[in-house]
C-alpha positions in Angstrom: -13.1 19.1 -1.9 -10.4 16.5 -0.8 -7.8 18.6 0.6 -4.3 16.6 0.1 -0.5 17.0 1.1 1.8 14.4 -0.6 5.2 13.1 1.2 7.4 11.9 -1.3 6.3 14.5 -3.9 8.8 14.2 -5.9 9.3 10.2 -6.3 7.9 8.3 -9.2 4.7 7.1 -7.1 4.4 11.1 -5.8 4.5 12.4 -9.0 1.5 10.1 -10.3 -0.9 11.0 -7.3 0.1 15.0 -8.1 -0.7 14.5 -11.5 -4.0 12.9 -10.9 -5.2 15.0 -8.3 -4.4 18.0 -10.5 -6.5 16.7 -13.0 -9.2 16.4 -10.7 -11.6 19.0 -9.8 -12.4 17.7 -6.2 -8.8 17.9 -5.1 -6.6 20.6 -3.5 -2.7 20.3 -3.1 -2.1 22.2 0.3 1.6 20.7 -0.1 4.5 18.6 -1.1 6.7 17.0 1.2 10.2 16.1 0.1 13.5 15.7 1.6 13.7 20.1 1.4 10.1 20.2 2.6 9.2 18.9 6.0 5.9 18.2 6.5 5.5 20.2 9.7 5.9 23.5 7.3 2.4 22.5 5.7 0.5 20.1 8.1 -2.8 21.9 9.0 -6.3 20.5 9.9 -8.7 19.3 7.5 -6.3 18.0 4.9 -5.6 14.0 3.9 -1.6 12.5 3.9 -0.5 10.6 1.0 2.5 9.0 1.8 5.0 7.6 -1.1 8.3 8.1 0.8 10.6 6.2 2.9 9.6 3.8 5.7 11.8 5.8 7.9 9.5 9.2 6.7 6.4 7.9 6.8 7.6 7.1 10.5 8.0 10.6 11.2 4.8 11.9 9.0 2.5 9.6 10.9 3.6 10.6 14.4 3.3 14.8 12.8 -0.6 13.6 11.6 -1.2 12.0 14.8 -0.2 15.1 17.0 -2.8 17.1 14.5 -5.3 14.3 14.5 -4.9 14.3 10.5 -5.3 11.1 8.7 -2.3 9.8 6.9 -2.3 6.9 3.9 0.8 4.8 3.8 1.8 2.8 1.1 5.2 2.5 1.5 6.5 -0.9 1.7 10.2 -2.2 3.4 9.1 -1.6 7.1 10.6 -3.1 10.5 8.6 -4.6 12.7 9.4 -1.6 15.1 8.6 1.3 12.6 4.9 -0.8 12.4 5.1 -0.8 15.8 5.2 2.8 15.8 2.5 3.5 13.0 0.3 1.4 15.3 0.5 3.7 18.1 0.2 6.8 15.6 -3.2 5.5 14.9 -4.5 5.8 18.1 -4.7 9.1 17.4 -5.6 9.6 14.1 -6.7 7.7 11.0 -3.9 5.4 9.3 -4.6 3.4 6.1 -1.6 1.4 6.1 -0.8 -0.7 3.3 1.7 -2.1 0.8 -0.6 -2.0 -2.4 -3.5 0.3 -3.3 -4.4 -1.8 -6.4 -8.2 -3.0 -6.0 -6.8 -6.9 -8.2 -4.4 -6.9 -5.2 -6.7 -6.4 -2.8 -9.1 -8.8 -4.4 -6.2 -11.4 -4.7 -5.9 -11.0 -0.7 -9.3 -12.6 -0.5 -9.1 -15.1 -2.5 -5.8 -16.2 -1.3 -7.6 -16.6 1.9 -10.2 -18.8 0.5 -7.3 -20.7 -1.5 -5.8 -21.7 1.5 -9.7 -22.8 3.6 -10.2 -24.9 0.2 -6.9 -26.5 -0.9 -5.8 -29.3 0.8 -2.4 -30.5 2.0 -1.8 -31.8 -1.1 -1.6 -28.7 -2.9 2.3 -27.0 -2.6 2.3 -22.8 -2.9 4.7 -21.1 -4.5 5.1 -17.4 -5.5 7.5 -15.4 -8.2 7.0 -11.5 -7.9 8.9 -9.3 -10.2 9.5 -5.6 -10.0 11.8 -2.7 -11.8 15.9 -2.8 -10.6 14.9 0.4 -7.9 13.4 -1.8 -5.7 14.9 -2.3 -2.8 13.0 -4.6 -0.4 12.5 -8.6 -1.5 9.9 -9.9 -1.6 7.7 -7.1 -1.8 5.2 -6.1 0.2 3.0 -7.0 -1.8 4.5 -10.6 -2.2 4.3 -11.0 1.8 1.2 -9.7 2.2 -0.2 -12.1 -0.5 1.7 -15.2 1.5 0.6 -14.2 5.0 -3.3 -14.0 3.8 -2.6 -17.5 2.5 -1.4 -18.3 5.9 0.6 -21.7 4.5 4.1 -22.2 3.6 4.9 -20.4 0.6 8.3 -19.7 -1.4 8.6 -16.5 -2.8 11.3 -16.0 -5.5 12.0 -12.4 -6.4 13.3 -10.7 -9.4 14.5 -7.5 -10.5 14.5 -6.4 -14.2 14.3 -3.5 -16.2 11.1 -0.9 -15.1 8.5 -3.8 -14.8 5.7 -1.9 -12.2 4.6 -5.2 -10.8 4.1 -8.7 -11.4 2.9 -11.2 -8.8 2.5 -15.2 -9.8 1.4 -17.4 -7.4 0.8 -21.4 -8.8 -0.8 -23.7 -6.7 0.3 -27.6 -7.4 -1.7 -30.7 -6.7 -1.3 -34.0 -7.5 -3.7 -33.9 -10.9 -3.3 -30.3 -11.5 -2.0 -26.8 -11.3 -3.7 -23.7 -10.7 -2.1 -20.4 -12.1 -3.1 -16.8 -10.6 -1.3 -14.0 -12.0 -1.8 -9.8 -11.6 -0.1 -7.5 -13.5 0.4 -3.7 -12.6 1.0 -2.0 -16.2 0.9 1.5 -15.3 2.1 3.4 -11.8 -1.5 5.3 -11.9 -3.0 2.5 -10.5 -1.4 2.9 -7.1 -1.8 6.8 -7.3 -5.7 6.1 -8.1 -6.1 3.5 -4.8 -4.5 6.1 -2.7 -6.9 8.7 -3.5 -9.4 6.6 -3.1 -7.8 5.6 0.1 -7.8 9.0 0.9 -11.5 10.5 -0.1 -12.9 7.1 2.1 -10.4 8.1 5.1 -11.8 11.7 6.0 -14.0 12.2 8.6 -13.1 8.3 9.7 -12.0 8.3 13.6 -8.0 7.0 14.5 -7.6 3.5 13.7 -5.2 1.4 11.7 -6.9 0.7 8.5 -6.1 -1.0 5.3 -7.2 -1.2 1.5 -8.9 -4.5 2.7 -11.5 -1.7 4.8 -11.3 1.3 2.3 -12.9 -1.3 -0.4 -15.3 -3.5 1.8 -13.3 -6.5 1.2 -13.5 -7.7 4.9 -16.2 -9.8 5.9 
């Protein structure tokens, strides 16, 4: 039986793993964390954290897991490079799956970017359009840097706000005699809530480390 407490309970992304996990009869909810609801009140051992709050929350819930040696998923995107700082030293105490998209066709674009950028040649010019709902407050997404820094290249990235799209990240690659086109497409907010259960069922009993989706799914080589 996964055992979970969810930070953020009562956000969109929240919501979606509650619902799921409900449905499922190999999960527990032990308890919601929400700005009324700190997770100290309901941290205990052998639980999971799913984290869909705020950077500067999932802060704080880290360092709380790492004092109880309880592993924590983040997948909250909009972090500065000293709250990472911090979530790095929280894993050295406890298990941290850090990442800005639990999607397994993200995760599998993060490969092949890699291999994009060992096989295309200078001649080939990298560009990026990612597109998400008007509630979205960093640009570009985590997801969209992410997906530049595997590609390890120049890249511009051009963002765009509209309506409730979920997700959409383009990524064209021009050469002289052609143009490749890669393009995924989030169409429901499950699919996050599914990757971080999954995140979370691969997580327990793994010792403290910074992890990401690349590890929960075997992508690394």
């Amino acid at each position: 039986m996964l055992k979970l407490i969810v930070c953020g309970s009562t956000g969109k992304y929240g919501q979606k793993v509650l619902e799921l996990a409900r449905a499922s009869k190999q999960c527990e909810i032990m308890g919601e964390v929400h700005s009324g609801m700190p997770i100290e009140k309901c941290i205990q051992s052998g639980v999971v954290v799913i984290d869909f709050s705020t950077p500067e929350a999932s802060v704080h819930n880290a360092e709380v897991c790492a004092q109880h040696g309880v592993p924590i998923i983040i997948a909250t995107t909009g972090f500065t490079k000293d709250q990472e700082t911090k979530i790095q030293e929280a894993s050295k105490k406890s298990a941290v799956v850090f990442t800005p998209n639990t999607s397994l066709g993200v995760n599998m674009l993060l490969n092949w970017m890699a291999q994009a950028a060992a096989v295309l040649g200078p001649d080939y010019k990298a560009s990026m359009i990612e597109v998400h709902h008007t509630r979205k407050k960093d640009a570009p997404s985590g997801t969209a840097a992410r997906l530049a820094k595997a590609f390890g290249k120049e890249m511009p990235i051009e963002s765009i706000r509209e309506g409730d799209v979920v997700g959409i990240h383009t990524i064209t690659f021009e050469g002289p005699f052609e143009k490749i086109t890669v393009r995924h497409e989030a169409l429901d907010q499950k699919l996050f809530a599914e990757g971080a259960l999954q995140a979370a069922r691969w997580t327990c009993n793994k010792p403290a480390g910074l992890y990401d989706m690349q590890d929960v799914l075997n992508l690394k080589k």
